[in-house]
Every structure is written in C-alpha cells, then in structure tokens.
C-alpha positions as CSV (number, residue, x, y, z in Angstrom):
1,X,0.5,-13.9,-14.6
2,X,-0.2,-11.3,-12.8
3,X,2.4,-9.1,-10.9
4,X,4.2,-10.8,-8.0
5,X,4.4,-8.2,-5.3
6,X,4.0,-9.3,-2.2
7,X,3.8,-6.1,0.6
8,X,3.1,-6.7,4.4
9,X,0.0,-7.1,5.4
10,X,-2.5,-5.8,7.8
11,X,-6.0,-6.1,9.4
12,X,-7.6,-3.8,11.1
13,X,-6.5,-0.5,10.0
14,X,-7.1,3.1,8.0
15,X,-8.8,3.1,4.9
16,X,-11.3,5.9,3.0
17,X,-14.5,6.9,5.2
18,X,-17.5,5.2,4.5
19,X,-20.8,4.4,6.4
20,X,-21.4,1.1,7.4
21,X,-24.0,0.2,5.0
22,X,-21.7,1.3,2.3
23,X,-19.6,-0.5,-0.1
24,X,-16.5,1.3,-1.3
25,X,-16.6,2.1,-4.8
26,X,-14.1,-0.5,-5.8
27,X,-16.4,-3.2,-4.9
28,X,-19.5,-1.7,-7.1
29,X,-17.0,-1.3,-9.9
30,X,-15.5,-5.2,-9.4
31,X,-19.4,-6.6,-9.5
32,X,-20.4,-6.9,-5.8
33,X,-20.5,-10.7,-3.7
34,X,-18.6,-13.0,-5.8
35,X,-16.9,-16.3,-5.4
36,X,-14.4,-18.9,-7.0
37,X,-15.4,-22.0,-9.2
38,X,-13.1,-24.4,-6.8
39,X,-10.7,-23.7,-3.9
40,X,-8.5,-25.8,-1.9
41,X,-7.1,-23.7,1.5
42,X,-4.2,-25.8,3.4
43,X,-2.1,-25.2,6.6
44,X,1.2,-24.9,5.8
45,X,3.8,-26.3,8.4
46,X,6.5,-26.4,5.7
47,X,8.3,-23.5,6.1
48,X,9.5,-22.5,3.2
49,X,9.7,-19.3,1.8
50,X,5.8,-17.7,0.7
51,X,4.9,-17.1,-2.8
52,X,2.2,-16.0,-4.8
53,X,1.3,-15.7,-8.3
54,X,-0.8,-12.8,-7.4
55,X,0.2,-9.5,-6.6
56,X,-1.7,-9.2,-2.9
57,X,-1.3,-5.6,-2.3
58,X,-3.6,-3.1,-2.6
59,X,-2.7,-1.6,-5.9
60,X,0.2,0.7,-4.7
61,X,3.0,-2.4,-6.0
62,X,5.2,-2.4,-2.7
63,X,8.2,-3.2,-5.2
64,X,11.4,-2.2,-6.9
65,X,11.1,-1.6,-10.0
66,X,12.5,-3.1,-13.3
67,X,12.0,-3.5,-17.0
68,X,11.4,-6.5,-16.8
69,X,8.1,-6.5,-14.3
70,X,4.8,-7.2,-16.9
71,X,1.2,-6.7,-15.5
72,X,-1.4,-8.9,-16.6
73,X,-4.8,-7.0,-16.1
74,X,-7.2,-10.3,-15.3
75,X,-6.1,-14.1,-14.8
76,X,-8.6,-17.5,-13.7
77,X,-6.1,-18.9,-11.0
78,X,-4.7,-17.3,-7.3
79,X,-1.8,-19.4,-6.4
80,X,0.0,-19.2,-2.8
81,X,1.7,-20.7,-0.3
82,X,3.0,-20.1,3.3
83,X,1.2,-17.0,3.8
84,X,-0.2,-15.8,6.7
85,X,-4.3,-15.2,7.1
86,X,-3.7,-11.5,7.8
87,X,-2.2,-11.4,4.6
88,X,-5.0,-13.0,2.6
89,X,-7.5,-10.6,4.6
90,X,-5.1,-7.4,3.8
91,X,-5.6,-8.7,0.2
92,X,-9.4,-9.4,0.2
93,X,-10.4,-5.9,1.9
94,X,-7.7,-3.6,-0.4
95,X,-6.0,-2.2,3.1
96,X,-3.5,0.6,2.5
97,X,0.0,0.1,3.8
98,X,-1.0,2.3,6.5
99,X,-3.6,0.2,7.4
100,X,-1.5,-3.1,7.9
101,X,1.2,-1.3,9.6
102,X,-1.6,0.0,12.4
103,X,-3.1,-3.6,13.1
104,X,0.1,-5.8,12.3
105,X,2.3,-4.0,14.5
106,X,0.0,-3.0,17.0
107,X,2.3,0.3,17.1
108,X,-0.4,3.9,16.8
109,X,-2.0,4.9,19.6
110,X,-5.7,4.3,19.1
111,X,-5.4,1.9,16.6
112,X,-4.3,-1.4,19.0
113,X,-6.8,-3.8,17.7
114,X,-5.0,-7.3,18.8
115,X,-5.1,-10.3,16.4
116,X,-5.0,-13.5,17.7
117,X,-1.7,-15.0,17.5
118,X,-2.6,-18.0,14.9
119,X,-3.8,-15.8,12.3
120,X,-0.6,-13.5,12.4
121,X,1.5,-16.3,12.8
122,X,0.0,-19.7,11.0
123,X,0.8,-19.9,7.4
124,X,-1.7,-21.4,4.8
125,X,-1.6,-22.2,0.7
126,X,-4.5,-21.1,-1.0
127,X,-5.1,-22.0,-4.7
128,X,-8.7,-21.2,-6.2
129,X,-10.0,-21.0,-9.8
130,X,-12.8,-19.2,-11.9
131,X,-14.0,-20.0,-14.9
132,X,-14.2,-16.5,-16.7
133,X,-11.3,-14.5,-16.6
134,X,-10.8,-12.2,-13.5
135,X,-9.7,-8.5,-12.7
136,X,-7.5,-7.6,-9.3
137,X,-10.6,-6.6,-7.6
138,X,-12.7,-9.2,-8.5
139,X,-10.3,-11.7,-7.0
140,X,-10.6,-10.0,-3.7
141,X,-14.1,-10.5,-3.3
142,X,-13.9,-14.1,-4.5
143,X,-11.1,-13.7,-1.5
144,X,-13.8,-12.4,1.1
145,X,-16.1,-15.1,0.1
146,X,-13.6,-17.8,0.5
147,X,-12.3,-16.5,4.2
148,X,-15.9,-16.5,4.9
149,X,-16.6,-19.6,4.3
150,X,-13.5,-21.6,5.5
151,X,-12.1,-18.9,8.2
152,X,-15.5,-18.3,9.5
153,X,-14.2,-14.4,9.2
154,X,-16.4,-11.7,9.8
155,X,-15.3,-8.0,9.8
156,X,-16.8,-4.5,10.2
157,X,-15.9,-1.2,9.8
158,X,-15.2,2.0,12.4
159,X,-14.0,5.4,12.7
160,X,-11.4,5.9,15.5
161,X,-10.0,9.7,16.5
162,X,-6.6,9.1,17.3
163,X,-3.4,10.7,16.7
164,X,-1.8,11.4,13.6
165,X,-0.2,13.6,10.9
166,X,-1.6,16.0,8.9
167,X,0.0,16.0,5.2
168,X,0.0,19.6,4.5
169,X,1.2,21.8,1.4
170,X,4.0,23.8,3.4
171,X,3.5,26.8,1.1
172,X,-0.8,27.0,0.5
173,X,-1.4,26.7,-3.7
174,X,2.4,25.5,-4.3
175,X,3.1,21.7,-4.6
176,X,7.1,20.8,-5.0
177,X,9.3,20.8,-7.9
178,X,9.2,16.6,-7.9
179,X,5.4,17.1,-7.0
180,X,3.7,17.7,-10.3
181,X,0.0,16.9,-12.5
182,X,-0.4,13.5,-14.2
183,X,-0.1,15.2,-17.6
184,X,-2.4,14.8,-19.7
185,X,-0.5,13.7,-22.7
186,X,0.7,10.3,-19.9
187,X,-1.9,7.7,-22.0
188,X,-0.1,5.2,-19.1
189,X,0.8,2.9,-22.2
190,X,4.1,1.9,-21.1
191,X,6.3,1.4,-17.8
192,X,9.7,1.1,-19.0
193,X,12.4,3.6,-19.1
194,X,13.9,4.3,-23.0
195,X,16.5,1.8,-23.8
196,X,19.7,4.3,-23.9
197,X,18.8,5.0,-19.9
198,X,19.7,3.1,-16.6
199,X,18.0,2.2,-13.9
200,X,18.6,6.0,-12.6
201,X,17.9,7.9,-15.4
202,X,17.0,11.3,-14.8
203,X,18.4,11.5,-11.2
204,X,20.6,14.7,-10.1
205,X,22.8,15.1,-7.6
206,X,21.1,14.5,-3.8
207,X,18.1,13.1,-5.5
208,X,17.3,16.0,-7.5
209,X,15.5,15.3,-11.0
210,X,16.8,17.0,-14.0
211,X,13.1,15.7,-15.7
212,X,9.9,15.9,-14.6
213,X,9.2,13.2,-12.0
214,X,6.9,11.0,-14.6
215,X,9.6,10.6,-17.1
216,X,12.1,9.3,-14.7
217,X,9.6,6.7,-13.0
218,X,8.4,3.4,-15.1
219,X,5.8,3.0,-12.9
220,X,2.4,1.5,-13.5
221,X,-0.5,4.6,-13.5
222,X,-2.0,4.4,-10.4
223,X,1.1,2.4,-8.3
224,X,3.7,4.0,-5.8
225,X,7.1,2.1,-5.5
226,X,10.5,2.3,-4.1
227,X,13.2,3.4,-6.9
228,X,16.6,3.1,-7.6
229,X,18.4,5.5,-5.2
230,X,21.2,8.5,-6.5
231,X,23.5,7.1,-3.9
232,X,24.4,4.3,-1.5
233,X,22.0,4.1,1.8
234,X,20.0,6.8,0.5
235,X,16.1,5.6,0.0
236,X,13.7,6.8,-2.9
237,X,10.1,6.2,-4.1
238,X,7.6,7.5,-6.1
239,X,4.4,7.0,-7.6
240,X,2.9,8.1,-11.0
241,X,-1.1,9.3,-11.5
242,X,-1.7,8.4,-7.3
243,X,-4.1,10.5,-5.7
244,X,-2.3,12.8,-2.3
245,X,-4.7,10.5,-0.2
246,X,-2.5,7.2,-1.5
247,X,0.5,9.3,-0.9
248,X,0.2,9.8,2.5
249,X,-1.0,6.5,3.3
250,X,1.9,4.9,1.2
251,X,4.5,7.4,3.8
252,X,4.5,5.0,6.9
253,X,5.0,2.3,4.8
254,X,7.7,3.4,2.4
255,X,9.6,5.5,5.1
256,X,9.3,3.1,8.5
257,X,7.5,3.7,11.8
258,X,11.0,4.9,13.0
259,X,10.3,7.8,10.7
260,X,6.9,8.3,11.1
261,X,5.3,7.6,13.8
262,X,1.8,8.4,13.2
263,X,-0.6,7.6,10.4
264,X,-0.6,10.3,8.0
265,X,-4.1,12.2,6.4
266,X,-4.5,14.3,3.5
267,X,-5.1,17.8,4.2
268,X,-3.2,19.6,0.6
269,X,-6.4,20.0,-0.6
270,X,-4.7,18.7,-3.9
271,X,-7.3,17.1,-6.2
272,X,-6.7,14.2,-9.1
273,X,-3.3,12.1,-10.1
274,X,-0.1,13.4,-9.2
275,X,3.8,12.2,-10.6
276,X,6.0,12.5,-7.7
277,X,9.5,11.1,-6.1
278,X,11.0,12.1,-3.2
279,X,15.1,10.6,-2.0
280,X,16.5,11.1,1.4
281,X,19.0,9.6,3.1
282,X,18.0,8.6,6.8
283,X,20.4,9.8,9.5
284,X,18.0,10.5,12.9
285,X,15.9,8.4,15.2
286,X,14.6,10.9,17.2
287,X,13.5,10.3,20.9
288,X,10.4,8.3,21.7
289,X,7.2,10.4,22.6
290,X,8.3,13.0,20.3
291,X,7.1,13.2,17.4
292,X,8.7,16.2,16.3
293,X,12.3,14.9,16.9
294,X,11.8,11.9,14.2
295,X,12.0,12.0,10.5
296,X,14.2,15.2,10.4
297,X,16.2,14.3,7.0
298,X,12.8,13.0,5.6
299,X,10.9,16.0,6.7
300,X,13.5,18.6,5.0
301,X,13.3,16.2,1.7
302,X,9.2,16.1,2.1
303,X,9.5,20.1,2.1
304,X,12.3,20.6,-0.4
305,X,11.4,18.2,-3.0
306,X,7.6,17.8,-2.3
307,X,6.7,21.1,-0.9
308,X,4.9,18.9,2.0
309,X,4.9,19.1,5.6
310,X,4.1,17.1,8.4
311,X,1.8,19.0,11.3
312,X,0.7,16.3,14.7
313,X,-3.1,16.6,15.3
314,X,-5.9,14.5,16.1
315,X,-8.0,12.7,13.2
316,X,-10.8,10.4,12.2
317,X,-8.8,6.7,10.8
318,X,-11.4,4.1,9.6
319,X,-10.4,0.8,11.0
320,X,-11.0,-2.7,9.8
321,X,-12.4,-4.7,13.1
322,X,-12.5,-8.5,13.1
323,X,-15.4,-9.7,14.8
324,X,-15.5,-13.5,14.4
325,X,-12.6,-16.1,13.1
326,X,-12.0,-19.4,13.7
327,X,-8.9,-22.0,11.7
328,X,-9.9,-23.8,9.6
329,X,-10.4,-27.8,9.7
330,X,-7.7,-30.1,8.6
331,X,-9.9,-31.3,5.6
C-alpha cells in the first residue's frame, strides 16, 4: 500500500514554467496519456471521514513522521472515499502546496481563480484498477484521464505576474548551518531513525541540531515533512535531497498564510538536493497589508538556521486554469 498522506488540495495554482505545448518532465518519465483497466467514481453524501489508500500529494508527504510509515513504490488499485474533486485534480496535475493554497483559498492577489462551489465542496469515492503494476505518477495520468472522462474536466496552463516573495540566500555563497548538500554517501536506503534514538534525536536546545540535518530526519529522499518539535507549540519541518525550488513552495504550506502571505520563488541560485530543518515557535500576526510585519519569529529562524531571507517583489507564478467541468451522472 502505498503511503497514506493526504495534504490539502488545490487547483489552479503555481507550479514550474513551461510552454503550453509542453509536458512537464514528470509526465515523459511516467509514459505520457494513460488510463485505468476499470473505474467506478460515486458521490458521496455519507459524510464520513475521507480516506485514501493512496498518498495524493505531490511527492513532498504533507505528514508527520514515524517509523512506522512504509512506502510502496508502484501498486494496481487507488482506493478513496469522501474526497473532494479539487483534491483528485490536485492529485492528477502534481500541484505544489503552494499551488492548492493559491486556488483553494482564493487568498494571493493575482492568483483568485474561483472554483465552483460543487467541486470544492461535493465529496466523491473513486476506486480504479490497472492490470500491470503502477508508479505514483503513472496513477496521476490514469487520474487525468479518468476526470476527463467522467468530470468532463479540461485545464490549461498560464503565467500570472503577481506578488510574491523572493527566497533569497541572506549572505550570497553561504547557505545555513541546518541548510546543507544531499551527501553523497545518503544511498536514500532507509528512513528510520537508529533504534537507541527518539523521535527528537539530534535536536538542541531552540531547535538547534547537534547533527547534520539528514541524520536527524527519516525522511523519504525527495519528501519535505513536518517533525517532531524540541518544545511544546513550537513547529518544525524539513526535507531531505528536495531541490530550493520545493522548499519554497512547501513554505506557505508548512508555515500558514498567516505567516506568509505571498507565494514564495526561488532566487538562492542553489542548485541540486539539499538536507534541511528549520523550528520556530510562532508568536506574531502582523497587520494585514503588510507584509513585512508577518512572519517575524519565522523570518529570524529562516535566517539563523537556514541562512534565507524573504524579500516582497513581483514574479511570474504558472497557474493551473479550469476551463470546462461538469458533475458527474448518478450512474
């Protein structure tokens, strides 16, 4: 089974830059147009709590973890119920948590795109099978087939100026002490922390790491997630082998709007995988229209622990635009 992670979702949001014609390279590498054997999509009036036995993020596994958590790298059967559209089509088109958050809440300025109210709000259970064995991606375009066929959906992509953040190194050529290289020697074979450690292992006092930031994090290569925190109300994530681009599109997300109210770009210039986590404990709100007044404890732990800083400009965010959707029919 494959990891159960269920983040929010989103639909027409930021995402990597690419012309219209183009696919992104996660579709080439997944296959291109694919679809399920056999799929049964249901309105769900039932209201009981969702569930799916498919993680239906975008790879970045919103999720505490634990030792327990197993990742299965390909499956035949997506399984879930009482889920809404949006977060089937968040699912399907790999949006960042950035890119939920801008169409979900309608919240950035720029980046309104309204959804209609039924496919926010209107829960359905999907269960689909394929014969062969399936990979994470693959499943998604199976996804966009199905929602094409029963949702009627059709989507295209656009660049939008609007305001953001730039994520900048705050000192050029000198990333953070919790900020460091995927080493080279990380073969990414395993995700659990030795057995004589807890669940805080190599945490110091205010959130400071006595390790390097990889061997304190059993994370998956390639995922962000929230952590165990050094102290009570304080907040910590990190991320192991992520690019800076995931980073800062993981920061709205992991932080709150309250904290960040702008999507964030990458501007470090900081190339490949990076280990990082970063713990603050939040204790402003700031005044509305100000950007500069929110986030402070989280800008001061960006800086400190990161060596990152936060500067308000205008920039280009690739938006996911729904053109045509209709609900499905009872049968």
């Amino acid at each position: 089974m494959v990891l159960v992670a269920v983040p929010a979702i989103g639909f027409g949001l930021c995402a990597p830059l690419r012309s219209q014609s183009a696919a992104p390279d996660w579709q080439k590498a997944a296959g291109g147009k694919q679809e399920f054997d056999v799929a049964s999509v249901r309105e769900d009036k039932t209201g009981a709590p969702s569930h799916s036995n498919f993680s239906l993020d975008n790879g970045n596994a919103w999720f505490t973890v634990s030792q327990k958590d197993v990742l299965a790298p390909n499956g035949t059967l997506f399984s879930s119920s009482s889920l809404p559209l949006l977060r089937y089509v968040t699912f399907a088109y790999k949006l960042s948590g950035t890119e939920e958050l801008a169409l979900r809440m309608d919240y950035w300025a720029g980046l309104d795109l309204h959804v209609p109210d039924w496919v926010r709000n209107d829960r359905y259970d999907i269960e689909a099978r394929t014969s062969e064995p399936a990979t994470k991606d693959q499943m998604r375009l199976m996804m966009q087939s199905l929602l094409a066929e029963r949702f009627k959906l059709a989507v295209h992509w656009e660049v939008r100026e609007v305001p953001v953040f730039a994520l900048e190194l705050a000192t050029p050529g000198m990333p953070g002490p919790q900020l460091q290289p995927h080493p080279a020697s990380d073969n990414c074979a395993t995700t659990e922390l030795p057995e004589s450690s807890d669940s805080n292992a190599g945490v110091g006092p205010q959130g400071t790491h006595a390790t390097t930031p990889s061997a304190a994090l059993p994370i998956p290569c390639g995922m962000m997630a929230r952590l165990p925190a050094s102290s009570q109300g304080a907040h910590r994530f990190g991320g192991r082998n992520v690019t800076m681009t995931m980073l800062a599109e993981s920061m709205p997300t992991q932080t709150g709007l309250a904290t960040l109210p702008r999507p964030l770009i990458d501007e470090t210039g900081l190339k490949g995988g990076f280990d990082f986590s970063i713990e603050w404990t939040p204790e402003d709100t700031g005044q509305p229209g100000d950007v500069d007044s929110f986030g402070a404890a989280f800008r001061e732990a960006l800086k400190k622990q990161l060596g990152l800083k936060l500067e308000p400009q205008k920039g280009p965010v690739e938006v996911l635009v729904i053109d045509h959707v209709e609900q499905p029919t009872a049968n």
